[in-house]
Each structure stands twice: as structure tokens, then as C-alpha cells.
MITORZA-360223 format. One record per residue (C-alpha): residue number from 1; residue in three letters; y, z, x. Coordinates in nm, 2 decimals, always signed. Layout:
N
+-----+-----+--------+--------+--------+
:   k :   r :     c2 :     c3 :     c1 :
+-----+-----+--------+--------+--------+
: NUM : ala :      Y :      Z :      X :
...
+-----+-----+--------+--------+--------+
//
This chain:
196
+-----+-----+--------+--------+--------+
:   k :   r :     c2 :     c3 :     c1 :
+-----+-----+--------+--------+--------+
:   1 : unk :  -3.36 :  -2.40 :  -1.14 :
:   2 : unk :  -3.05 :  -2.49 :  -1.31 :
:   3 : unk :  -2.71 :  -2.31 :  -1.22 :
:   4 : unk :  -2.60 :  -2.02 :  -1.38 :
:   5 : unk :  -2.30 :  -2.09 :  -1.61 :
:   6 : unk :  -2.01 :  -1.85 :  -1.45 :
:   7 : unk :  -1.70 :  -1.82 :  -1.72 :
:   8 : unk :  -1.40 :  -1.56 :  -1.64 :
:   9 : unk :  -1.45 :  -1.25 :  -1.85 :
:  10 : unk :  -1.16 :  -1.09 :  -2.04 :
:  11 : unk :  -1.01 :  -0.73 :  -2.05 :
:  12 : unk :  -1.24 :  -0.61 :  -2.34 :
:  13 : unk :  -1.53 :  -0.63 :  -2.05 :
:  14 : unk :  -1.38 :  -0.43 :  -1.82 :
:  15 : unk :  -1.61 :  -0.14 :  -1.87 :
:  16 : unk :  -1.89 :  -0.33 :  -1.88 :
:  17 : unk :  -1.83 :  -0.50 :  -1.53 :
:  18 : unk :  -1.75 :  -0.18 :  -1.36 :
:  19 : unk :  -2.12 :  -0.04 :  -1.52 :
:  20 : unk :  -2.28 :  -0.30 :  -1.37 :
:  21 : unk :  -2.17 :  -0.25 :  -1.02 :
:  22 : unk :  -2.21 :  +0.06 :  -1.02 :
:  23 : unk :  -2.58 :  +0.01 :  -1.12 :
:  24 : unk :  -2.59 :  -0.28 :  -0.84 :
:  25 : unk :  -2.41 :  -0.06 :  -0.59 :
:  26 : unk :  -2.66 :  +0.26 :  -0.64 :
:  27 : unk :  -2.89 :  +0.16 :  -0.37 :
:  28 : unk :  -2.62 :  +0.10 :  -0.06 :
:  29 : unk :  -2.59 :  +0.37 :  +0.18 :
:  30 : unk :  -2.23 :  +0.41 :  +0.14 :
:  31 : unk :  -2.22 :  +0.52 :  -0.20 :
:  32 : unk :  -2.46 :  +0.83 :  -0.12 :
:  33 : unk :  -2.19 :  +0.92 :  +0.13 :
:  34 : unk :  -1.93 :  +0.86 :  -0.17 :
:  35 : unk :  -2.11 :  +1.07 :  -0.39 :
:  36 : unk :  -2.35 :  +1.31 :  -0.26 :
:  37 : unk :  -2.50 :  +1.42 :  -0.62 :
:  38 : unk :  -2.75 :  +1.18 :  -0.67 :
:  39 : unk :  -2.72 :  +1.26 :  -1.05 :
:  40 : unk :  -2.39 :  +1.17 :  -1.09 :
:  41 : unk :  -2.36 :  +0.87 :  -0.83 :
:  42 : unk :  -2.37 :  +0.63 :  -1.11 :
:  43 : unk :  -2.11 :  +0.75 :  -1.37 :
:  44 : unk :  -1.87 :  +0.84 :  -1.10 :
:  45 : unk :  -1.86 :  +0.50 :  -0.95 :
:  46 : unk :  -1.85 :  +0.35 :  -1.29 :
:  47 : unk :  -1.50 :  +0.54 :  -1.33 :
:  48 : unk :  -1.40 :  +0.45 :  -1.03 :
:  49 : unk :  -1.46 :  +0.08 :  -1.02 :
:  50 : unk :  -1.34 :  +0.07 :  -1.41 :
:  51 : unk :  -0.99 :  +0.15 :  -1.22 :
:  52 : unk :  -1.01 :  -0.17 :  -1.01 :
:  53 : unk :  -1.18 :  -0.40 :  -1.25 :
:  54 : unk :  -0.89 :  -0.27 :  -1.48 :
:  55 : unk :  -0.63 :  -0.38 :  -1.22 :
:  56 : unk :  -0.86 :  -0.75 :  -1.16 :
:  57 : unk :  -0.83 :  -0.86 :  -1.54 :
:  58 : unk :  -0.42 :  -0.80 :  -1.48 :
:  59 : unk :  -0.34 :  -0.95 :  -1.11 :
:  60 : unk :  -0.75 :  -1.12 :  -1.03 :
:  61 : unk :  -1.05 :  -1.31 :  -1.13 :
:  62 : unk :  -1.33 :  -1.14 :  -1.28 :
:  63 : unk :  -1.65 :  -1.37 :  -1.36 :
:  64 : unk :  -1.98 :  -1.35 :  -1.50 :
:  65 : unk :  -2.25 :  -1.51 :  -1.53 :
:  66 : unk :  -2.35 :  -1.60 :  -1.96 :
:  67 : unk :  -2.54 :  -1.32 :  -1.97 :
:  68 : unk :  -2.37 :  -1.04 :  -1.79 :
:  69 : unk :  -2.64 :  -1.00 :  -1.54 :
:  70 : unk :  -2.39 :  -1.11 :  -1.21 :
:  71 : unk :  -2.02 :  -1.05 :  -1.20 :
:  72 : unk :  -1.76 :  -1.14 :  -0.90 :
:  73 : unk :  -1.43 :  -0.91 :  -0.92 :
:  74 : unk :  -1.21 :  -1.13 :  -0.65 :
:  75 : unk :  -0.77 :  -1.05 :  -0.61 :
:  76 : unk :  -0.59 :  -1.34 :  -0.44 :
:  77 : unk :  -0.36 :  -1.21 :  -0.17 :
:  78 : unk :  -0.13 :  -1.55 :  -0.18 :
:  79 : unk :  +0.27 :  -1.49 :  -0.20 :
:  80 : unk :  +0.38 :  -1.15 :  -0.34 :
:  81 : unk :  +0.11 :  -0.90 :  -0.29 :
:  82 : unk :  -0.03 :  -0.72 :  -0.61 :
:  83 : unk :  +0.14 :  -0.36 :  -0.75 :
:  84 : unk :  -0.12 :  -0.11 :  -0.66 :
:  85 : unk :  -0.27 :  +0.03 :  -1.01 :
:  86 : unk :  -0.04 :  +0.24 :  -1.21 :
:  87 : unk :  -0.10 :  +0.60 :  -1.17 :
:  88 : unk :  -0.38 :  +0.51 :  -0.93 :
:  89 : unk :  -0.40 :  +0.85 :  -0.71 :
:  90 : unk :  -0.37 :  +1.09 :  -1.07 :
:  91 : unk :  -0.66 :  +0.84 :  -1.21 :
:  92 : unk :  -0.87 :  +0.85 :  -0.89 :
:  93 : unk :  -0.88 :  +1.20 :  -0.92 :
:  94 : unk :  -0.99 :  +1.20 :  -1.31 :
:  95 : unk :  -1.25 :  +0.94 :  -1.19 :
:  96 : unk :  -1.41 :  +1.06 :  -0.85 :
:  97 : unk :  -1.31 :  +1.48 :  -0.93 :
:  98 : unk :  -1.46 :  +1.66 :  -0.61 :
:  99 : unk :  -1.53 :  +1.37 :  -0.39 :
: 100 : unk :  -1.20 :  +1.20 :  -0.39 :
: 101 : unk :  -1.08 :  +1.22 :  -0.09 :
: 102 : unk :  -1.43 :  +1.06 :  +0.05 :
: 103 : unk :  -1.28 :  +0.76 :  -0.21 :
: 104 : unk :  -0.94 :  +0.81 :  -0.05 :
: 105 : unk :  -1.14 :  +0.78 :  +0.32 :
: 106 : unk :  -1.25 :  +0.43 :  +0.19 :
: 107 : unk :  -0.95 :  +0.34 :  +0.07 :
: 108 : unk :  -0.79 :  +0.38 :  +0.40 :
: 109 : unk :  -1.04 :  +0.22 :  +0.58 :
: 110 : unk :  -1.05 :  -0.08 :  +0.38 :
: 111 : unk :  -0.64 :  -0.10 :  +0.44 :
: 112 : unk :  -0.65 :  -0.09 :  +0.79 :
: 113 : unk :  -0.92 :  -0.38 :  +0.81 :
: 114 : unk :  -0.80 :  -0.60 :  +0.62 :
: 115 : unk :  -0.66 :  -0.88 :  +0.68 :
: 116 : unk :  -0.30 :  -1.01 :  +0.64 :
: 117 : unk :  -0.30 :  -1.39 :  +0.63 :
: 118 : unk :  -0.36 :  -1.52 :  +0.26 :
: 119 : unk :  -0.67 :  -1.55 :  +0.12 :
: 120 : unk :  -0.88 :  -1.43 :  -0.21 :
: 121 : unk :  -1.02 :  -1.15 :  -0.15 :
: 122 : unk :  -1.38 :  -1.05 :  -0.29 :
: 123 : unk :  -1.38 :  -0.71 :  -0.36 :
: 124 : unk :  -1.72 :  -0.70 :  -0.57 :
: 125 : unk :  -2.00 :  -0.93 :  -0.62 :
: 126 : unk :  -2.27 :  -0.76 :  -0.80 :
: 127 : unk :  -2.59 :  -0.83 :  -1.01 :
: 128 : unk :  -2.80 :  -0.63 :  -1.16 :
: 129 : unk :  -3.12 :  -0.52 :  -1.02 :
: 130 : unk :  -3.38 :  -0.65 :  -1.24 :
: 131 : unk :  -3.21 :  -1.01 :  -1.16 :
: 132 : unk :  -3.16 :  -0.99 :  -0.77 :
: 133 : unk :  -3.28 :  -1.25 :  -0.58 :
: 134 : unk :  -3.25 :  -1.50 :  -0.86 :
: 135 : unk :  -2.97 :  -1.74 :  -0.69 :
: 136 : unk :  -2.73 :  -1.55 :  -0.95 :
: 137 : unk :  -2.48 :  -1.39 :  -0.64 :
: 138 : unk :  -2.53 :  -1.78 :  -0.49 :
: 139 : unk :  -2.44 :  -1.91 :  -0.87 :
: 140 : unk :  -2.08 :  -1.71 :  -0.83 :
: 141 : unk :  -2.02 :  -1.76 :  -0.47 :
: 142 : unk :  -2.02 :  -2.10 :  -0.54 :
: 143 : unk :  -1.77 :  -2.13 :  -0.84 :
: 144 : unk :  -1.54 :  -1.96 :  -0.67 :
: 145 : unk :  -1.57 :  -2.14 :  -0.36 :
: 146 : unk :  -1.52 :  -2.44 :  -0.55 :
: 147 : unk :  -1.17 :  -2.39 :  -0.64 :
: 148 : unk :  -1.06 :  -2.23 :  -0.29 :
: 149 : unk :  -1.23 :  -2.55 :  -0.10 :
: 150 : unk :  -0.99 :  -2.73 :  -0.37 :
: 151 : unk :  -0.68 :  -2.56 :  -0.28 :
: 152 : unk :  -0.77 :  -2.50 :  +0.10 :
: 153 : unk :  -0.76 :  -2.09 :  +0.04 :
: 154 : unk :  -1.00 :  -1.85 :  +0.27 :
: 155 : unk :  -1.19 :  -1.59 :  +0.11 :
: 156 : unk :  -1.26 :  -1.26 :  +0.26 :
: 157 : unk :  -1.46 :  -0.95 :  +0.20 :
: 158 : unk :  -1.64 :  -0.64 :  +0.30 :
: 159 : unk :  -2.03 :  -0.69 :  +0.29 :
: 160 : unk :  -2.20 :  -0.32 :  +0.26 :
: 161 : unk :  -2.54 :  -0.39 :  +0.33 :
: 162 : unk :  -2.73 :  -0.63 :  +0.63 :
: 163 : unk :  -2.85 :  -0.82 :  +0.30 :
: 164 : unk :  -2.52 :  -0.91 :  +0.15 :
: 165 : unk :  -2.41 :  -0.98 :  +0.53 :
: 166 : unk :  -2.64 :  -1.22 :  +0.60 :
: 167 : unk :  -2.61 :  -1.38 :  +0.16 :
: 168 : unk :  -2.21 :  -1.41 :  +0.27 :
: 169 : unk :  -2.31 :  -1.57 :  +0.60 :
: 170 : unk :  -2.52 :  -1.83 :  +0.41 :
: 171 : unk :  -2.23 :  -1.93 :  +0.26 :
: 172 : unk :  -1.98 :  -1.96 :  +0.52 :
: 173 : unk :  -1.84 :  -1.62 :  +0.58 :
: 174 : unk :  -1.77 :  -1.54 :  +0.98 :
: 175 : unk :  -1.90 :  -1.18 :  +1.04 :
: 176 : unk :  -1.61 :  -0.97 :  +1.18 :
: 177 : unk :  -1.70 :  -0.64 :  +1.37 :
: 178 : unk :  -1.76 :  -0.35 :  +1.18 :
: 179 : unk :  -1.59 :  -0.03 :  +1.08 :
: 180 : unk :  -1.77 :  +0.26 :  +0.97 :
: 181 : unk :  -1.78 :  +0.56 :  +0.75 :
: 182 : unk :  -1.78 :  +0.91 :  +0.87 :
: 183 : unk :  -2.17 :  +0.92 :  +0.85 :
: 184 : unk :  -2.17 :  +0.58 :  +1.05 :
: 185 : unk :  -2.25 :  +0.35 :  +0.74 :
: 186 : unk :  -2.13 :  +0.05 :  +0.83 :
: 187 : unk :  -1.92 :  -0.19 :  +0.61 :
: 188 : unk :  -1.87 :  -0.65 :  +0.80 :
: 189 : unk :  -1.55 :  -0.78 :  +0.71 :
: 190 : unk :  -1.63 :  -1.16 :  +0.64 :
: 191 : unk :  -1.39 :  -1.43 :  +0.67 :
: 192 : unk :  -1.45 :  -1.79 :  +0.52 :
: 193 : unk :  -1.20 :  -2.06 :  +0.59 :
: 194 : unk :  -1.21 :  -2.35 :  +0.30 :
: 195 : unk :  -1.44 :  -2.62 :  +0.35 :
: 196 : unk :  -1.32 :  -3.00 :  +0.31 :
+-----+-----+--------+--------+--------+
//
């Protein structure tokens, strides 16, 4: 099987990407403890991701695959950090409505593990269902990879499921222990340090 052709995607997209995560993301355990209303899991996420992905086309790298089915959201931490998202606690709330302090939880808890050295960070790798399993994720990975082997920059990230775990690990990543949601949903922080 040939590669998947990975470009960088462009501002216009930004909805788009965050859609498709949150179709990806549907089936992790943490985002039923984000959103408890199964019927609205999807849209909610969508709005909330569409604030990040928003943020990645300014200060990150978001690529996908030709066809849209895989996209990789990553935000280098090298030199001066990023501003956090204009407005970003007034559109959090317009986004996540009743459950936003659940998406505040996370936020927090994502801040206190991560790391400080620099790196790239990869804050979403997602493909969409129909088209897991494929080599897509591995098709991204490896792009990316490419050009922080280059430069001799780590990557990090927060796998949410014993699947991605064990993808990331395939490709480098050092598993890190775990911290955990309220309802004990587990989320690895994953170091890789560039490869010669």
C-alpha cells in the first residue's frame, strides 16, 4: 500500500478538522465523561475542538491526509510559548454550555502534565472511523516525524485510549504514567525524543 499524501490544511478547514475528531473521538471513554448526553456528545466536541483547531491554523500545524479522512493538529512549544486563544474562557462556555467546567477539569489536567522542555506537541491525531486501521494515523505520524528527526525536536502527547497508546508506542513514544479523570479514565503522556 502506497503512503498517504499528508499536505498542511489551511484556515478555511478549520471546521471541517474539528468535525472529524469529534467523530473519531466519539468512542473514547473520556469524552462520555465530557459530555454525558450522548445526543449531543458530537456537536459539543465539534465546538470545542473548532476553538483549538482555530488557534493551530494561527500558532501550529494542522495536516491531512488528500482526502480528509486523517488529520494531525500538533503546536510547537519551541522559544516563546503560544498566546492562549482569544477570549478562550467566554468561547468555551458558548461551546461546551453545561459541561464546561468538566472541559475546564481537562484543561487543568492537561497543564499540570505537561511537559516543559521543547518539543511539538500533538494535541489531536484523528481519522475517521470508516478508515481506521488503514496505516492513515501511521501515514501522519510519519510526516511529522520526518521533519522533527530533521531538526532534532521531541514530540509529546496525551494518548486517550490503550489503542492509540500502544500506535504512539510503535512509533517511538515513551509511555509516561498516567493521570486520570474524575471517573478514573485514564489519559499516557508520551514522549518521543528525535531519531538520527
Amino acid at each position: 500500500m502506497s503512503p498517504e499524501p499528508v499536505e498542511r490544511l489551511g484556515p478555511a478547514e478549520t471546521r471541517l478538522v474539528a468535525e472529524r475528531i469529534a467523530e473519531a473521538f466519539l468512542v473514547l471513554p473520556a469524552t462520555s465523561w465530557l459530555v454525558p448526553d450522548e445526543a449531543k456528545r458530537e456537536a459539543v466536541l465539534a465546538d470545542n475542538f473548532e476553538i483549538l483547531v482555530d488557534h493551530a491554523m494561527r500558532h501550529g500545524l494542522v495536516h491531512g491526509t488528500a482526502d480528509r479522512s486523517g488529520v494531525a493538529v500538533w503546536f510547537p512549544q519551541v522559544g516563546e510559548p503560544a498566546p492562549a486563544p482569544p477570549e478562550y474562557d467566554a468561547r468555551l462556555a458558548a461551546a461546551c454550555g453545561e459541561w464546561t467546567p468538566r472541559f475546564q477539569h481537562l484543561d487543568e489536567l492537561f497543564e499540570a502534565n505537561h511537559p516543559h522542555a521543547e518539543h511539538h506537541h500533538l494535541a489531536f491525531l484523528a481519522i475517521a472511523p470508516a478508515r481506521q486501521g488503514q496505516g492513515i494515523g501511521t501515514a501522519l505520524l510519519r510526516h511529522h516525524h520526518a521533519w522533527l528527526d530533521a531538526n532534532g525536536v521531541p514530540g509529546y502527547l496525551e494518548a486517550s485510549s490503550e489503542g492509540s497508546r500502544d500506535l504512539y508506542a510503535r512509533h517511538g513514544y515513551q509511555v509516561r504514567e498516567p493521570f486520570r479523570l474524575p471517573d478514573g479514565t485514564p489519559f499516557w503522556p508520551m514522549w518521543r525524543n528525535p531519531e538520527a
